[in-house]
mmCIF file of the C-alpha atoms, coordinates in Angstrom:
data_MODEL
# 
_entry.id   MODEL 
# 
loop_
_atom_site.group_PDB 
_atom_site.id 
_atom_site.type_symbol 
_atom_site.label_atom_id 
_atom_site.label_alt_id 
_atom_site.label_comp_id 
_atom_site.label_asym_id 
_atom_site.label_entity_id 
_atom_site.label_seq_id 
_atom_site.pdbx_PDB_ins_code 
_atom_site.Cartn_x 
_atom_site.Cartn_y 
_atom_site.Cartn_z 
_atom_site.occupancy 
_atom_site.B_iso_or_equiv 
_atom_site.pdbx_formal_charge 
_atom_site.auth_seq_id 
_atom_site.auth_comp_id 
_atom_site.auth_asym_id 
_atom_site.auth_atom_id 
_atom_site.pdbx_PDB_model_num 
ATOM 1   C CA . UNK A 1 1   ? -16.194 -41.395 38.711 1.00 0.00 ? 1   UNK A CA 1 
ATOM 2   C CA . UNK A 1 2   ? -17.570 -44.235 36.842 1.00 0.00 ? 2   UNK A CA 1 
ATOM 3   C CA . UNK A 1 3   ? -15.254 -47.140 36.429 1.00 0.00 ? 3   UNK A CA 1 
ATOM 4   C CA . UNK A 1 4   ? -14.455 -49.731 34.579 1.00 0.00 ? 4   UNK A CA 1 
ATOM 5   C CA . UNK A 1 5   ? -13.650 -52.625 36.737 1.00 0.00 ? 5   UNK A CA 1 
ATOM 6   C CA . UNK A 1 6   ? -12.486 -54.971 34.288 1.00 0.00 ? 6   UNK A CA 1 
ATOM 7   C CA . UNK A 1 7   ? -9.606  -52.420 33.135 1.00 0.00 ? 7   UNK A CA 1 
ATOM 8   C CA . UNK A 1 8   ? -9.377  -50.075 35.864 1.00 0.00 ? 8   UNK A CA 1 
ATOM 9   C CA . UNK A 1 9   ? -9.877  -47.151 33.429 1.00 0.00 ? 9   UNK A CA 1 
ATOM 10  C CA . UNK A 1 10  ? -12.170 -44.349 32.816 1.00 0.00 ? 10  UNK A CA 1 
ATOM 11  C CA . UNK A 1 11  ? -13.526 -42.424 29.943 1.00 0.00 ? 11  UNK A CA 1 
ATOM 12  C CA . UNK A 1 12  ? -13.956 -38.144 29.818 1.00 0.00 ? 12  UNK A CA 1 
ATOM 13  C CA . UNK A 1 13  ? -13.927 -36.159 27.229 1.00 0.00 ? 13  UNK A CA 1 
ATOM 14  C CA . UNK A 1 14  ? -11.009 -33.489 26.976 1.00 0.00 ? 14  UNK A CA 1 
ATOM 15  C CA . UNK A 1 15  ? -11.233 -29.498 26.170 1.00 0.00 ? 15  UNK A CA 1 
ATOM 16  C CA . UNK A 1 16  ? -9.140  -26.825 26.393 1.00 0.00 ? 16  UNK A CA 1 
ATOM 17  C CA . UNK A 1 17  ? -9.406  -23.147 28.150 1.00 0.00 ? 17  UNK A CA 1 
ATOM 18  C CA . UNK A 1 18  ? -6.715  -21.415 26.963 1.00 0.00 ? 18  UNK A CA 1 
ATOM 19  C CA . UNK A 1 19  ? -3.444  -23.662 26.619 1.00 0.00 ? 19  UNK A CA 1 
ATOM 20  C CA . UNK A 1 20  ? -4.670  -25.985 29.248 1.00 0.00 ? 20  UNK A CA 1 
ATOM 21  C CA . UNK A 1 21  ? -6.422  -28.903 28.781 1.00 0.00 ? 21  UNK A CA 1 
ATOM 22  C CA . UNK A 1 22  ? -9.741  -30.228 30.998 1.00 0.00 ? 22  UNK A CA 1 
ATOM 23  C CA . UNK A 1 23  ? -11.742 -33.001 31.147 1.00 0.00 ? 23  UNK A CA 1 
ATOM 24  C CA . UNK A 1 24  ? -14.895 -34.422 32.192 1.00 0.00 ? 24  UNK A CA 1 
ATOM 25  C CA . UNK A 1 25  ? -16.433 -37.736 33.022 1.00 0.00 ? 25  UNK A CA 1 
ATOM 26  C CA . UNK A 1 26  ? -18.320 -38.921 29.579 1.00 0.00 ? 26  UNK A CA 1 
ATOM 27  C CA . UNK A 1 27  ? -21.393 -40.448 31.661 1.00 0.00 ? 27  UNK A CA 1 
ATOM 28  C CA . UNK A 1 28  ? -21.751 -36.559 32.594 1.00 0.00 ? 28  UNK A CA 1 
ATOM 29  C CA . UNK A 1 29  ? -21.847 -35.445 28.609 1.00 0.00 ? 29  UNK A CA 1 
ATOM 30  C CA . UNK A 1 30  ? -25.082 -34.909 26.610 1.00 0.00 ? 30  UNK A CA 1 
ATOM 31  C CA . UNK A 1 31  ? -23.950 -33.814 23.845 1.00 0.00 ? 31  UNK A CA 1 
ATOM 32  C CA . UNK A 1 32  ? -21.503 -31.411 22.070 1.00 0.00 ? 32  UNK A CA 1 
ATOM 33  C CA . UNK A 1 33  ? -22.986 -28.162 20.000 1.00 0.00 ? 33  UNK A CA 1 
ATOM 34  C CA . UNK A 1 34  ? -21.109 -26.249 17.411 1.00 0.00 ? 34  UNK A CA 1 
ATOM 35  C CA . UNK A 1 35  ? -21.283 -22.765 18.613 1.00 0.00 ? 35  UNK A CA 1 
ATOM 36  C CA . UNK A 1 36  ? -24.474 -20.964 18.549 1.00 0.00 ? 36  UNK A CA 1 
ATOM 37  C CA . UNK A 1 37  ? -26.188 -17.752 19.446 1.00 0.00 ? 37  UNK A CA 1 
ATOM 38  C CA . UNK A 1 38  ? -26.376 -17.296 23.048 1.00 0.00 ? 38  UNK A CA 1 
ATOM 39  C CA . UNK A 1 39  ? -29.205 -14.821 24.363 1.00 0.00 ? 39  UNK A CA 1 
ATOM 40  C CA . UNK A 1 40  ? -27.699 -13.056 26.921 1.00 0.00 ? 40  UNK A CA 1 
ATOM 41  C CA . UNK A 1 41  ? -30.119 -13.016 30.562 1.00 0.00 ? 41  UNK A CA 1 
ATOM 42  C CA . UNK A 1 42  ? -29.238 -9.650  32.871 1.00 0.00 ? 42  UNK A CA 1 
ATOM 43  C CA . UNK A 1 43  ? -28.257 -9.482  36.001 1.00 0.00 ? 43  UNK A CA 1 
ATOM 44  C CA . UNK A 1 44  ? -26.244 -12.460 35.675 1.00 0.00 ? 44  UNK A CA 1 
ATOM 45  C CA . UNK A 1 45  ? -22.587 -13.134 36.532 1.00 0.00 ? 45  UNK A CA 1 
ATOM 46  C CA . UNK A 1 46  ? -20.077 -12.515 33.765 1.00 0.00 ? 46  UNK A CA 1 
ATOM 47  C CA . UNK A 1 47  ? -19.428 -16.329 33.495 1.00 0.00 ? 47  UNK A CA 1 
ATOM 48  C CA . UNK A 1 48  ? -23.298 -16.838 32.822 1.00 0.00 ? 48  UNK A CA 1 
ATOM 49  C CA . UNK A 1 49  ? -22.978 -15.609 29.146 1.00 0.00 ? 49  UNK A CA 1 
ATOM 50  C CA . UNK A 1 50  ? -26.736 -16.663 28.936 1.00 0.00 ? 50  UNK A CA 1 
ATOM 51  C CA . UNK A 1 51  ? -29.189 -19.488 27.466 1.00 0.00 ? 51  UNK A CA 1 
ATOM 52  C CA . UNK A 1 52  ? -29.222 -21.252 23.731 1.00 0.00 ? 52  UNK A CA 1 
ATOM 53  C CA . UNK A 1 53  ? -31.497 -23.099 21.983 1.00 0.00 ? 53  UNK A CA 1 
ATOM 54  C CA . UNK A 1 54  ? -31.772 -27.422 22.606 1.00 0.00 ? 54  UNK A CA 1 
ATOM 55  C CA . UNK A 1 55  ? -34.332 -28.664 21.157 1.00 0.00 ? 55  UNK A CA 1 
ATOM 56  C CA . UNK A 1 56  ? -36.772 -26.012 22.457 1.00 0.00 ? 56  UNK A CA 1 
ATOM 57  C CA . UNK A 1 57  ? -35.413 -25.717 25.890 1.00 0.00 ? 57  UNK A CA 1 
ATOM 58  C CA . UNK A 1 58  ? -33.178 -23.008 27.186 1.00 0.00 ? 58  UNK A CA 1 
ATOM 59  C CA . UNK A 1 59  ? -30.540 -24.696 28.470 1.00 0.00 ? 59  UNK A CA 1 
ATOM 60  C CA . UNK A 1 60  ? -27.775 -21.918 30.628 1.00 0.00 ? 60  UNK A CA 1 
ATOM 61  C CA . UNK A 1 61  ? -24.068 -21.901 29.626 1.00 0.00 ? 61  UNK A CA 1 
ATOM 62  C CA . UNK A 1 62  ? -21.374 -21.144 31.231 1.00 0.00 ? 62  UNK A CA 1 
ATOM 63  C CA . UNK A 1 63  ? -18.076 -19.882 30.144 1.00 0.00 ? 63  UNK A CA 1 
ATOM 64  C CA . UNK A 1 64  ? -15.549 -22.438 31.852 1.00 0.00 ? 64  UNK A CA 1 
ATOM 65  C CA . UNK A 1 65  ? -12.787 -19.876 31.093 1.00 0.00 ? 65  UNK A CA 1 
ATOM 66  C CA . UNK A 1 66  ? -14.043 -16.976 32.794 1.00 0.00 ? 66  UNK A CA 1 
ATOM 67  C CA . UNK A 1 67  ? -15.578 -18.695 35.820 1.00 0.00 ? 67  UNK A CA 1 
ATOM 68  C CA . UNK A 1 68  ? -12.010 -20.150 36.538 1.00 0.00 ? 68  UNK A CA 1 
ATOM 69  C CA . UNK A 1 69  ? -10.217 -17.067 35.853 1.00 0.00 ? 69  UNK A CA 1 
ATOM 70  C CA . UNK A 1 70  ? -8.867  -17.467 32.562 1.00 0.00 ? 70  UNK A CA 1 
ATOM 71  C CA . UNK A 1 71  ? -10.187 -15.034 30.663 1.00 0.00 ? 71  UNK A CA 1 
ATOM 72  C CA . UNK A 1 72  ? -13.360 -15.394 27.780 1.00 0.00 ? 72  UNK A CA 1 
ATOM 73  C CA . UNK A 1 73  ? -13.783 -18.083 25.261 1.00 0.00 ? 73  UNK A CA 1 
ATOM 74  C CA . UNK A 1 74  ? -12.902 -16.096 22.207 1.00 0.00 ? 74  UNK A CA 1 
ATOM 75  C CA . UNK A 1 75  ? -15.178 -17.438 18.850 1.00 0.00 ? 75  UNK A CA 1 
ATOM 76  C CA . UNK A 1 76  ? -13.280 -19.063 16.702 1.00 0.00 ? 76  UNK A CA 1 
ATOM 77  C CA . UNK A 1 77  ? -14.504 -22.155 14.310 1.00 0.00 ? 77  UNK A CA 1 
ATOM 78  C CA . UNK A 1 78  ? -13.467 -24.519 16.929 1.00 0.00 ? 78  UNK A CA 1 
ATOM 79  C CA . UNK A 1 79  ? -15.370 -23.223 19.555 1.00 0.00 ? 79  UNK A CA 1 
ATOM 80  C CA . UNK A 1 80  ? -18.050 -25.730 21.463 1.00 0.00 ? 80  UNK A CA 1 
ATOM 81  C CA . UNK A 1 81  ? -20.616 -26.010 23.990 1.00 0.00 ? 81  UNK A CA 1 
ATOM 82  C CA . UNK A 1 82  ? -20.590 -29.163 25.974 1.00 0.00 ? 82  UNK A CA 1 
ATOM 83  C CA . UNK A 1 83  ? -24.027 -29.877 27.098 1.00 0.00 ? 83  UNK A CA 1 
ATOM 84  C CA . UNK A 1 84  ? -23.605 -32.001 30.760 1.00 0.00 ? 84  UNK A CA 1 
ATOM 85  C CA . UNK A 1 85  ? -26.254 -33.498 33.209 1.00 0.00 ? 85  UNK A CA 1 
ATOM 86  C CA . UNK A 1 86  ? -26.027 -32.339 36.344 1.00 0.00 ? 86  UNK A CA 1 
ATOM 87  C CA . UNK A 1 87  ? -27.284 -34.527 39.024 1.00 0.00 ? 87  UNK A CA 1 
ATOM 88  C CA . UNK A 1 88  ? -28.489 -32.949 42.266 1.00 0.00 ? 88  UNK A CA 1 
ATOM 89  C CA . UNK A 1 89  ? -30.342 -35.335 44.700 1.00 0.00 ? 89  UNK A CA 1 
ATOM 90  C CA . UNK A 1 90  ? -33.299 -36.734 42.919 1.00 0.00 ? 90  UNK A CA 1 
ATOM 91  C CA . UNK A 1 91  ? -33.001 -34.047 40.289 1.00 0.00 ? 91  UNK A CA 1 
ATOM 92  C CA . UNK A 1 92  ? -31.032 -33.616 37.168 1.00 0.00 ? 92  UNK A CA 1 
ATOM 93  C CA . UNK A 1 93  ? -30.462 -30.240 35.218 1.00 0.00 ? 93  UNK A CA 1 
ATOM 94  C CA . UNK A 1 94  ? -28.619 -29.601 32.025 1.00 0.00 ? 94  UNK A CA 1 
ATOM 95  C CA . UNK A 1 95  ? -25.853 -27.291 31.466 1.00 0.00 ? 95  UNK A CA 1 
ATOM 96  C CA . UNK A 1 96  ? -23.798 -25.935 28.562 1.00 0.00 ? 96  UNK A CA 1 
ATOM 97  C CA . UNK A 1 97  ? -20.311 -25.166 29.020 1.00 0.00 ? 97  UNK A CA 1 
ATOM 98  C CA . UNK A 1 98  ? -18.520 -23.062 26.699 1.00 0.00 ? 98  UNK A CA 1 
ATOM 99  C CA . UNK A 1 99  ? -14.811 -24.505 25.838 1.00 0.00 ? 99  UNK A CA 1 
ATOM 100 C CA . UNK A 1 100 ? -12.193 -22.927 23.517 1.00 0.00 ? 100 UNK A CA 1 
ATOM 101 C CA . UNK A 1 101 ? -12.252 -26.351 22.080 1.00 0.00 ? 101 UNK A CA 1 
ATOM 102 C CA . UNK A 1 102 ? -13.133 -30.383 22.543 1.00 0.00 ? 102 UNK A CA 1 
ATOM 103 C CA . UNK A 1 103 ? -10.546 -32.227 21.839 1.00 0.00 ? 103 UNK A CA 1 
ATOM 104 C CA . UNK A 1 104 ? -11.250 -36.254 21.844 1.00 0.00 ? 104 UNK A CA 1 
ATOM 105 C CA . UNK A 1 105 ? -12.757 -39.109 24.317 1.00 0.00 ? 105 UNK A CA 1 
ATOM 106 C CA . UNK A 1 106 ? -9.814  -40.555 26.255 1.00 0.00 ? 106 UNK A CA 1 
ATOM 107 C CA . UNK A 1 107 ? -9.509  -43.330 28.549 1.00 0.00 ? 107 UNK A CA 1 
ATOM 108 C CA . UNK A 1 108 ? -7.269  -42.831 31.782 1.00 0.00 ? 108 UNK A CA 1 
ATOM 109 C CA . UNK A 1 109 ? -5.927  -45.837 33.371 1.00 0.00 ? 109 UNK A CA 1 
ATOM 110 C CA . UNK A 1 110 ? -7.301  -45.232 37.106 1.00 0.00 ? 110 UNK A CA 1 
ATOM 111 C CA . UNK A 1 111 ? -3.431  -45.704 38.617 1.00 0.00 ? 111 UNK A CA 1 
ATOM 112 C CA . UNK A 1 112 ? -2.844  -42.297 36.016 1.00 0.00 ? 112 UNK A CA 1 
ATOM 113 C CA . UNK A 1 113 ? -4.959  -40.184 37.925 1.00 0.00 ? 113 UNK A CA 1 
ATOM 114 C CA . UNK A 1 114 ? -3.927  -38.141 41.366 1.00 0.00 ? 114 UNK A CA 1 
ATOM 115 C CA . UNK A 1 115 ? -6.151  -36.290 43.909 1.00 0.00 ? 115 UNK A CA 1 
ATOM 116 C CA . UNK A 1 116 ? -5.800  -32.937 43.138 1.00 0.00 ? 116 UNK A CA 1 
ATOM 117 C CA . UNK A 1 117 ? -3.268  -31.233 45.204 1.00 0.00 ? 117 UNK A CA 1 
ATOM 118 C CA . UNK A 1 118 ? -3.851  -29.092 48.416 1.00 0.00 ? 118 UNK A CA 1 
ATOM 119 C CA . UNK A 1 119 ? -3.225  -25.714 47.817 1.00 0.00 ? 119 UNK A CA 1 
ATOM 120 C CA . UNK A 1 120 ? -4.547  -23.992 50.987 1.00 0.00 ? 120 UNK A CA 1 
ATOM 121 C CA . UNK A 1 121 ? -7.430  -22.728 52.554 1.00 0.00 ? 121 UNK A CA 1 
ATOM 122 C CA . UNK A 1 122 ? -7.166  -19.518 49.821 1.00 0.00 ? 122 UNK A CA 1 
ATOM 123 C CA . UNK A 1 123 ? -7.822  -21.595 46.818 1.00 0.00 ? 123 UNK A CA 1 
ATOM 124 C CA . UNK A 1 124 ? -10.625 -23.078 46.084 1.00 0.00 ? 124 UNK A CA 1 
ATOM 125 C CA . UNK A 1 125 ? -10.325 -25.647 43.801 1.00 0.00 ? 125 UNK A CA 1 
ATOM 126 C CA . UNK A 1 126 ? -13.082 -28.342 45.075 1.00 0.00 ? 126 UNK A CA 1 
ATOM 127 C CA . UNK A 1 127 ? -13.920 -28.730 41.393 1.00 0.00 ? 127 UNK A CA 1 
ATOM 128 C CA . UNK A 1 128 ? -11.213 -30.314 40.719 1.00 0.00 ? 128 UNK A CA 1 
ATOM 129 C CA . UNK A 1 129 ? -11.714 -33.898 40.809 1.00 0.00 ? 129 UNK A CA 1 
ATOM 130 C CA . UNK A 1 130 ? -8.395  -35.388 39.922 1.00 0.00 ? 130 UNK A CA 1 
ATOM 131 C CA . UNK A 1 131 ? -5.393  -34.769 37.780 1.00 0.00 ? 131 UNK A CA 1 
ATOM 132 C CA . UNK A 1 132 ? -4.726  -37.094 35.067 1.00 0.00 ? 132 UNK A CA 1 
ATOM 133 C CA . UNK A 1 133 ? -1.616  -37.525 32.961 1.00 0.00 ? 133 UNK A CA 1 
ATOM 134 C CA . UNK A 1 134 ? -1.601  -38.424 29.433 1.00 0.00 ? 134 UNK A CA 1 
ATOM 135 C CA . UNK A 1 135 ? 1.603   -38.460 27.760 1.00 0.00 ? 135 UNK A CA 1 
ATOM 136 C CA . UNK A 1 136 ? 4.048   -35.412 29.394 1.00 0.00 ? 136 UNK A CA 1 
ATOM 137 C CA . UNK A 1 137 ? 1.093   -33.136 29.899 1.00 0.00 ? 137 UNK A CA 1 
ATOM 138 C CA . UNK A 1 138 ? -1.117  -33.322 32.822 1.00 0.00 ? 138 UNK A CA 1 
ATOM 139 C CA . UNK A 1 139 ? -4.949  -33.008 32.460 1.00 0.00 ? 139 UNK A CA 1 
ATOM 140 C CA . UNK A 1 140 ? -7.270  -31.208 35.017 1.00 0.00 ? 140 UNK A CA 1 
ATOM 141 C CA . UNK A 1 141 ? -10.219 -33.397 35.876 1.00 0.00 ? 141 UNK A CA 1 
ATOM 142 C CA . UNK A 1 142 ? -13.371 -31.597 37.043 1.00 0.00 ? 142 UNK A CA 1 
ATOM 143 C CA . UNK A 1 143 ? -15.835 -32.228 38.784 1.00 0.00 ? 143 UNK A CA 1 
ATOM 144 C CA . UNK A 1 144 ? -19.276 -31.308 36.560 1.00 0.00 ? 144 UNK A CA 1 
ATOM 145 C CA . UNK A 1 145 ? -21.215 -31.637 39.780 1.00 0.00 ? 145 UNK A CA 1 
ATOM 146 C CA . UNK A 1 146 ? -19.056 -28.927 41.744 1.00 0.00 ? 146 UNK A CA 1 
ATOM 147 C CA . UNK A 1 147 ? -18.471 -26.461 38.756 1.00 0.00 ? 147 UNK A CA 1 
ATOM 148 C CA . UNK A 1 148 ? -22.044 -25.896 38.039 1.00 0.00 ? 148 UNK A CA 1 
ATOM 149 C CA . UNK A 1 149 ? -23.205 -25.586 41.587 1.00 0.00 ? 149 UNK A CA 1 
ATOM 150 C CA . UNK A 1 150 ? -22.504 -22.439 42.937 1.00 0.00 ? 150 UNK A CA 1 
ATOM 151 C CA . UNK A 1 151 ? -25.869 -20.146 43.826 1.00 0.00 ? 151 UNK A CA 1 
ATOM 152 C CA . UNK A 1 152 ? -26.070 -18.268 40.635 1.00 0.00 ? 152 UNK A CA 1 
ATOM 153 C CA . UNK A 1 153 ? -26.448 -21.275 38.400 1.00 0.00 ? 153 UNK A CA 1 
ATOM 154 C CA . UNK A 1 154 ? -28.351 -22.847 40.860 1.00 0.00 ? 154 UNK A CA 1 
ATOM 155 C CA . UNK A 1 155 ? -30.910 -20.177 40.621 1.00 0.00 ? 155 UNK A CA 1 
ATOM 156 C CA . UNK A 1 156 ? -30.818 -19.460 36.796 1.00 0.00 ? 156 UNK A CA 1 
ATOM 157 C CA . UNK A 1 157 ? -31.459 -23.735 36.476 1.00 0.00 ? 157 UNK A CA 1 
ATOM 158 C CA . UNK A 1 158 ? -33.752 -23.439 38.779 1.00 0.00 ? 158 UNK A CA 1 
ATOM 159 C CA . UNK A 1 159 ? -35.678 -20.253 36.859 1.00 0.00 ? 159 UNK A CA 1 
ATOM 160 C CA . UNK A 1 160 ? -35.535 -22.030 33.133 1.00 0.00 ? 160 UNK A CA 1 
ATOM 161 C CA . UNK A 1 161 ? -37.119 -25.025 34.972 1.00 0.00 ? 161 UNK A CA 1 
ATOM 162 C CA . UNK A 1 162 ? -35.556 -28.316 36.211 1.00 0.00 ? 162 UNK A CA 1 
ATOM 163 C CA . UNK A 1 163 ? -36.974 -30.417 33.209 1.00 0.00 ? 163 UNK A CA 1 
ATOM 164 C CA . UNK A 1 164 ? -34.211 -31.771 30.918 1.00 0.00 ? 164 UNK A CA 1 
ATOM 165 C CA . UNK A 1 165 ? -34.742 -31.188 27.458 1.00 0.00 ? 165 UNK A CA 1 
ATOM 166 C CA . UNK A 1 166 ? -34.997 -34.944 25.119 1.00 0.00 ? 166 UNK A CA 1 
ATOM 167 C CA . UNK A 1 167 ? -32.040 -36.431 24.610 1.00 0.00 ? 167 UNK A CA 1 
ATOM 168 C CA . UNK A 1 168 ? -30.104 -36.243 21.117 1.00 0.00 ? 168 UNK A CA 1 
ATOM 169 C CA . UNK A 1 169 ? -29.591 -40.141 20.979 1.00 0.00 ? 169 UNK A CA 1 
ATOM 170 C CA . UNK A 1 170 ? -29.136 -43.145 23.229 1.00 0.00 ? 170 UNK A CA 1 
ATOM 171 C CA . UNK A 1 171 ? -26.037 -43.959 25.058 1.00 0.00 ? 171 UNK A CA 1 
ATOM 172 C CA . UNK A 1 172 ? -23.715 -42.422 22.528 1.00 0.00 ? 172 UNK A CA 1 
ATOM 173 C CA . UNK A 1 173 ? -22.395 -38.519 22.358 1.00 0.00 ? 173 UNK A CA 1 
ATOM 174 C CA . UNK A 1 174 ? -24.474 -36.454 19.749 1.00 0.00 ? 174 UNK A CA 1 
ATOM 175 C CA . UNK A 1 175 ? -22.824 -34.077 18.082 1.00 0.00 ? 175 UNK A CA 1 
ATOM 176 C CA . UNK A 1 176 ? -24.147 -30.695 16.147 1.00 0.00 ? 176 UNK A CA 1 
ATOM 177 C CA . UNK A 1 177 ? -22.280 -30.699 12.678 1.00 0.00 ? 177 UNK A CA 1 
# 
């Protein structure tokens, strides 16, 4: 995770699935999207709800909910897709991820975050970078790398093309009013 090493924090951006709240490392975020028509692709997982629209690329999203279990992202006005970078050796791809709802950019002292905890050889939860705690709640940390690289996305990435579609701005967070 990127650091600050003057404060010893780090930046993500929080969501929620659900009543839960998750969070991912703000170098990793493109931008955020209001919700939008999503053309659905066959013959993909459930969690692969399909491909929308960025700036004339097709960009693949993924329903965070369902691929961890949780159910679907329901539409409501609040409803977002989080486009991330995914870097994979010398090659970076770009995801959406469908959230119930972004919440805000927080910044995690380092000495607030855990490993996440072992939970056996049953459980897979390698995605899971870290737990944070803000406040009395705790806040699941994942790992944008790990979620989006299991075969299926892999593939569908790899079948829209590897090319990342222009960027929205500079260094800061577009948004999609």
């Amino acid at each position: 995770m990127a650091t600050d090493a003057q404060s010893g924090s780090q930046r993500f951006l929080t969501m929620t699935l659900g009543n839960e709240i998750f969070a991912i490392d703000i170098f990793s975020v493109r931008e955020i999207l209001d919700y939008t028509d999503i053309t659905r692709i066959p013959q993909t997982p459930e969690f692969m709800r399909g491909v929308v629209n960025v700036r004339g690329s097709a960009v693949p999203v993924v329903d965070l909910k369902m691929k961890f279990g949780l159910g679907e992202v329901e539409r409501t006005l609040n409803t977002r897709i989080v486009i991330v970078e995914i870097r994979r050796e010398d090659t970076v791809s770009v995801m959406g991820a469908l959230a119930d709802s972004v919440k805000e950019v927080l910044e995690l002292e380092t000495d607030r975050i855990d490993p996440p905890p072992r939970m056996g050889a049953a459980v897979r939860a390698d995605f899971i970078r870290g737990i944070g705690k803000h406040g009395d709640r705790f806040i699941l940390i994942l790992d944008v790398d790990k979620v989006f690289a299991t075969e299926e996305i892999l593939d569908l990435s790899h079948m829209l093309g590897e090319t990342a579609p222009p960027a929205g701005g500079n260094d800061e967070i577009s948004t999609n009013p």
